[in-house]
C-alpha positions as CSV (number, residue, x, y, z in Angstrom):
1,X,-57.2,24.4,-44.5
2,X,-54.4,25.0,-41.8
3,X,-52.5,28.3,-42.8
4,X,-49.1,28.0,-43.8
5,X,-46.0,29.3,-42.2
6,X,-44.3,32.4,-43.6
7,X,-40.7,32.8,-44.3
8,X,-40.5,36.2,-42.2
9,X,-38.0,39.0,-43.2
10,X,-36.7,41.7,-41.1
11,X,-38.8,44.5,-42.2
12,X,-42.0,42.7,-42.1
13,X,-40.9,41.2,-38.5
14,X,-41.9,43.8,-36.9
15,X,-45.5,44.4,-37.7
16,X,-45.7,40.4,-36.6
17,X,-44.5,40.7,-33.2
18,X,-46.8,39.7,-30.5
19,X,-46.6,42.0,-27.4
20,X,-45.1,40.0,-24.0
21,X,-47.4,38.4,-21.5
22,X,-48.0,41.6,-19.1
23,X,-46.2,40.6,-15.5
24,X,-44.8,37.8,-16.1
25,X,-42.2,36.6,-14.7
26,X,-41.3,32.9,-14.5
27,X,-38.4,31.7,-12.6
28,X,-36.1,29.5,-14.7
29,X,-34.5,26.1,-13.5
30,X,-32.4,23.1,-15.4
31,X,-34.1,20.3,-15.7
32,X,-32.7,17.4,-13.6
33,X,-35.5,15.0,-13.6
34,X,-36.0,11.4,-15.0
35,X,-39.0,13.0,-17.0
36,X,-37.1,16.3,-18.5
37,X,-33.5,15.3,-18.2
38,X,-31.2,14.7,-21.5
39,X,-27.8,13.9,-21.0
40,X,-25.3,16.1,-22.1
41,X,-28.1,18.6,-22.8
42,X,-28.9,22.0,-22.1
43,X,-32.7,21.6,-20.6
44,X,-34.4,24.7,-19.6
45,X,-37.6,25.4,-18.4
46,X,-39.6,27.4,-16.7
47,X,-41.2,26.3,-13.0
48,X,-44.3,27.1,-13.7
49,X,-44.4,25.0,-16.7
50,X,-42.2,22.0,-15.2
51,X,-45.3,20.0,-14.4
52,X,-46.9,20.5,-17.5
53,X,-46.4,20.2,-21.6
54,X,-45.1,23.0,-22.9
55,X,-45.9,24.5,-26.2
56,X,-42.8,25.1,-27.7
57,X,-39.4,22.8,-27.8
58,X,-36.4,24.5,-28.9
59,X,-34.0,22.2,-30.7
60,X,-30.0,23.9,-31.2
61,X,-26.7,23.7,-31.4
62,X,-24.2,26.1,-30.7
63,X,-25.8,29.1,-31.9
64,X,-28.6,28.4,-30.1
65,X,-27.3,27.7,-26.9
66,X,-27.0,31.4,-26.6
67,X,-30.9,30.8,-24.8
68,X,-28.7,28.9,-22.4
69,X,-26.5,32.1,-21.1
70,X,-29.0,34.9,-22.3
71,X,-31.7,35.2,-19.8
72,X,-33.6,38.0,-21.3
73,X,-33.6,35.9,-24.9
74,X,-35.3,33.2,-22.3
75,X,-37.7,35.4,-21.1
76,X,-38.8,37.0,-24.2
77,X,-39.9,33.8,-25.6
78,X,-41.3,32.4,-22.3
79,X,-43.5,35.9,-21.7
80,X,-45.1,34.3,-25.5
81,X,-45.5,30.7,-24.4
82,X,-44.3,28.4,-22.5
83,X,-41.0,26.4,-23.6
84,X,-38.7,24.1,-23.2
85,X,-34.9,24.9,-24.1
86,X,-32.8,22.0,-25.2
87,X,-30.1,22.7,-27.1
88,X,-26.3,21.3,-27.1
89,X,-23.2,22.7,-28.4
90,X,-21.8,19.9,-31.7
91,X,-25.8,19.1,-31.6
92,X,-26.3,17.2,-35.4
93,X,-30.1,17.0,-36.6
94,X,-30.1,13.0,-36.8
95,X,-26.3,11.6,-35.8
96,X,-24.4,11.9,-32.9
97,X,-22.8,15.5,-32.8
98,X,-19.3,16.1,-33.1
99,X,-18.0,15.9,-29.4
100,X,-19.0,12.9,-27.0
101,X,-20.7,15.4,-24.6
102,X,-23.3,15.5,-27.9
103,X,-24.5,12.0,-28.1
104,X,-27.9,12.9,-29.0
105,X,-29.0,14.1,-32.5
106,X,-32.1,16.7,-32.4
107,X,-34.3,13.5,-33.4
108,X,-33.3,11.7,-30.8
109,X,-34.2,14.7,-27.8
110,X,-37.4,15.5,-29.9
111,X,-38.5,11.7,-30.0
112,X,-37.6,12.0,-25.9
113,X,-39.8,14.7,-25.8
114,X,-42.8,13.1,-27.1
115,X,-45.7,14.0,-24.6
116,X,-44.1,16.7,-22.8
117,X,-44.9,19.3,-25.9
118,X,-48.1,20.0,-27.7
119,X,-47.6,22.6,-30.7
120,X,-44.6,23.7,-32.1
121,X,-40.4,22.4,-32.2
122,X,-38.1,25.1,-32.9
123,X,-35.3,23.4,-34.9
124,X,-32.2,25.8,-34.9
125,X,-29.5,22.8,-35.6
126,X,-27.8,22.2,-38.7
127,X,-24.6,23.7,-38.9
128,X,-22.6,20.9,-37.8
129,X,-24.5,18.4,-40.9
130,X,-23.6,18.0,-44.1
131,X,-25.5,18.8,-47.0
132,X,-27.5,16.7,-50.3
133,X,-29.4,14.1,-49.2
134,X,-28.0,13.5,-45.7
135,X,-29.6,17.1,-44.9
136,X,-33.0,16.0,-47.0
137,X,-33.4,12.9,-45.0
138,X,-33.0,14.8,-42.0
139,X,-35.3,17.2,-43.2
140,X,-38.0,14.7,-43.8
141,X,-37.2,12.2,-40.7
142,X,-37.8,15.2,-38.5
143,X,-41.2,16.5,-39.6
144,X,-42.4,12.7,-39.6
145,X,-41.4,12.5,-36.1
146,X,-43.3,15.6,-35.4
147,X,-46.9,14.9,-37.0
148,X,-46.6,11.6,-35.7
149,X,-46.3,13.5,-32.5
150,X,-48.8,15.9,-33.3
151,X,-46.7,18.9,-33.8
152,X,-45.6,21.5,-35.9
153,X,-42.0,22.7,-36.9
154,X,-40.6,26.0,-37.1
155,X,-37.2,25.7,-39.2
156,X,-35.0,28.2,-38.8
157,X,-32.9,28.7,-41.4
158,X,-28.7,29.5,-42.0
159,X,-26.6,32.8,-41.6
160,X,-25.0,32.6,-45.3
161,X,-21.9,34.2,-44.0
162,X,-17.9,32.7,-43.9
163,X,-17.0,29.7,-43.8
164,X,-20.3,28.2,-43.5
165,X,-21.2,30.6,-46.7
166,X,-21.8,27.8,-49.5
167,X,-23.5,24.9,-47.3
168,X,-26.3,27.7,-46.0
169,X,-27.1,28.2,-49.4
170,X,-27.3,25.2,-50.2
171,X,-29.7,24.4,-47.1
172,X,-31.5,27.3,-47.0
173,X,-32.8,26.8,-50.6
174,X,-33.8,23.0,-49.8
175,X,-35.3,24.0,-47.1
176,X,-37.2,26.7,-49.2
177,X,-38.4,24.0,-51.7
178,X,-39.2,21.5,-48.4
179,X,-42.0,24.4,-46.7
180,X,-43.8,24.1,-50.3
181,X,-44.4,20.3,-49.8
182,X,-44.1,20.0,-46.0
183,X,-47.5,20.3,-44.4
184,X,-46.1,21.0,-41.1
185,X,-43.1,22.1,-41.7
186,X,-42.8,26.4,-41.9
187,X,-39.5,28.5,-41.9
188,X,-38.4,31.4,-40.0
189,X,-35.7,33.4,-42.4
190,X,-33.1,34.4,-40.1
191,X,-30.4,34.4,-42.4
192,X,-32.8,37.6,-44.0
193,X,-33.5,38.7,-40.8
194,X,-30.0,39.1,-39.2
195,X,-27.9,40.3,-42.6
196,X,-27.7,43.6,-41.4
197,X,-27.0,43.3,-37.9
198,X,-24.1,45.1,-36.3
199,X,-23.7,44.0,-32.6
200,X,-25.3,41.1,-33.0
201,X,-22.1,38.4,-32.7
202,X,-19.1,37.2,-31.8
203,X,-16.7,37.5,-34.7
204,X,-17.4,34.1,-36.0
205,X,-20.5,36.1,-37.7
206,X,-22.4,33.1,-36.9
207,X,-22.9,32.0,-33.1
208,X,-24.5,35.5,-30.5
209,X,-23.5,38.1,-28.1
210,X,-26.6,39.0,-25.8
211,X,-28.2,41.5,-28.9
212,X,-28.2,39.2,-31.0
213,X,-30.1,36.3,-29.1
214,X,-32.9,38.6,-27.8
215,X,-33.4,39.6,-31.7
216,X,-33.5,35.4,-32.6
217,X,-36.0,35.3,-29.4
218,X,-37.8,38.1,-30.9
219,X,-37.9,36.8,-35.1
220,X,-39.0,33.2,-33.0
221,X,-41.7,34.8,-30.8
222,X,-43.5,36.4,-34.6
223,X,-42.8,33.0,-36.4
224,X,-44.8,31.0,-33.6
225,X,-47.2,33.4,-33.6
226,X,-49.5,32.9,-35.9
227,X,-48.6,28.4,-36.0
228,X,-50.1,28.6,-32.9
229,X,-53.4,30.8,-33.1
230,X,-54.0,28.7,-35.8
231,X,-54.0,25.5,-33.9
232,X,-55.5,27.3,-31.0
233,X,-58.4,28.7,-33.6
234,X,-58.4,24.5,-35.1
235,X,-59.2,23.6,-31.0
236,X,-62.1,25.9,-30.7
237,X,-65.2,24.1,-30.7
């Protein structure tokens, strides 16, 4: 029976992390091809990768197009595995986001993806959504799309914090009873992880300053960790 994912917390974080890939050191590009290109998307990838799946799609919206500007929260998670970065200020999980430049929902680049990934989609979108059953349909639309592709998904859940406060909440514990039922759906507990952090943001409390992305990079490197030895142990003849 395929393990299921943990919801990590800061302290035990730590004793998950997987050390870097020794020496490496991919160059990054954006993504301009037919194959790889979304519009009004942030595509990221790494060259050695570009010709290949990649194991991990990350899925984002403004918070998480801090992978976008960060290049060491890039590299940490590329020195893991190899992903693809496609996140999109206003980005909505299944409806067009909340500015013309952000046509495409997160089911609409993961369904474009469809090939080009072959273990895990990092969804890091949400904010901009509303919450009851708009959010549970997303919720489930997603993680069909995903094991029909084959793949798992890594949710990671909301900062409860400001203005955003009493929709996290309300999220976060959906998304709590969801990984109980969900057979490929497992969540990475950032709102835990982060509710201490100094230095970490912009004043907002929610979206990052360089800190704070390389610790996201770092909570996302333990959380894939262990999906994908799993399916790397499943493979194994």
């Amino acid at each position: 029976m395929r393990r299921k994912g943990v919801v990590f917390t800061l302290r035990r974080t730590a004793l998950a992390l997987i050390a870097a890939v020794a020496g490496s050191s991919l160059c990054l590009m954006t993504v301009t091809s037919a194959r790889a290109s979304t519009v009004g998307v942030s595509v990221r990838l790494s060259t050695a990768e570009s010709a290949k799946p990649a194991r991990v799609l990350v899925l984002g919206d403004s918070v998480f197009h801090s992978f976008h500007h960060i290049a060491s929260a890039r590299q940490k998670m590329l020195a893991q595995q190899s992903t693809i970065f496609a996140t999109q200020t206003c980005q909505r999980l299944v409806s067009p986001g909340c500015r013309p430049s952000a046509r495409l929902s997160a089911l609409d680049i993961l369904r474009r993806y469809a090939g080009l990934v072959t273990d895990v989609v990092v969804v890091g979108t949400g904010y901009n959504d509303r919450i009851g059953p708009d959010f549970k349909e997303a919720v489930t639309m997603i993680t069909d799309e995903a094991r029909r592709q084959g793949v798992e998904v890594l949710w990671v859940n909301y900062r409860e914090v400001r203005h955003v406060r009493g929709k996290a909440e309300v999220m976060n514990e959906q998304l709590t009873r969801f990984d109980r039922k969900i057979d490929n759906l497992h969540v990475a507990d950032w709102n835990s992880f982060s509710a201490d952090a100094q230095g970490w943001f912009r004043p907002d409390r929610l979206h990052l300053i360089g800190p704070g992305a390389n610790r996201l990079a770092d909570l996302l490197n333990a959380s894939l960790a262990p999906i994908l030895a799993a399916r790397d142990a499943a493979t194994v003849p």
